[in-house]
N, C-alpha and C positions, 0 to 999 in steps of 0.2 A: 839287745836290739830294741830300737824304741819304739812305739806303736803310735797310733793317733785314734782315741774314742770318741764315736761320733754319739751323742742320743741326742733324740727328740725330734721332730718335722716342724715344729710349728717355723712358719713363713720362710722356709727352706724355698732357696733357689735350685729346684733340682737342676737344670741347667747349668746353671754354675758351678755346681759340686760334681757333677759330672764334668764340665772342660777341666775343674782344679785336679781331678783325680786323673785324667787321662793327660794333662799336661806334667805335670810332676812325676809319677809313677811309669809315665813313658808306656801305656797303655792301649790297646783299641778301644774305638769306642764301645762296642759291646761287653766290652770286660770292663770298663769303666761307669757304665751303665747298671750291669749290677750289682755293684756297691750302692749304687743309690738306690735302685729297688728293693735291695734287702733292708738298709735303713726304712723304707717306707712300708717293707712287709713286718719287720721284728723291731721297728723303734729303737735300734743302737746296731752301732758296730764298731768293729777293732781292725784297723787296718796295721800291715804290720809294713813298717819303712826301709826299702832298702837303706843300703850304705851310700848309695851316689844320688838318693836325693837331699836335698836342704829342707829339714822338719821344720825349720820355723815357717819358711817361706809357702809351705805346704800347707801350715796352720793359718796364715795368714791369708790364703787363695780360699781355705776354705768358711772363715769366719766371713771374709767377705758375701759365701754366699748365704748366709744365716745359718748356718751349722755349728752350733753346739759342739766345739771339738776340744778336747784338749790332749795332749802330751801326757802319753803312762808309759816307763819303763820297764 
């Protein structure tokens, strides 16, 4: 299953990375909320991708919000 690694904060849209995660992942917002928290407390994270979302389109929501992300298997 494929994961998406997020590091780093600098000029991070936390807003953005929040709707990209609570939008793709099919999430509340408080569950989509800390994913970005924890990126902001521990500077990276592994999120792991279901099978019914579209990874690229995921990577794409969230590069859009300045997030350092890329695709690990």
């Amino acid at each position: 299953m494929a994961h998406i690694y997020i590091s780093g904060v600098t000029c991070l849209n936390k807003v953005g990375m929040t709707k990209a995660i609570r939008f793709h992942l099919r999430l509340n917002l408080k569950e989509s909320k800390s994913y970005t928290d924890k990126l902001l407390m521990d500077g990276e994270i592994r999120i792991e991708i279901p099978n019914n979302c579209n990874v690229h389109e995921f990577l794409v929501s969230l590069q859009q919000a300045n997030a350092n992300a890329i695709i690990v298997e």
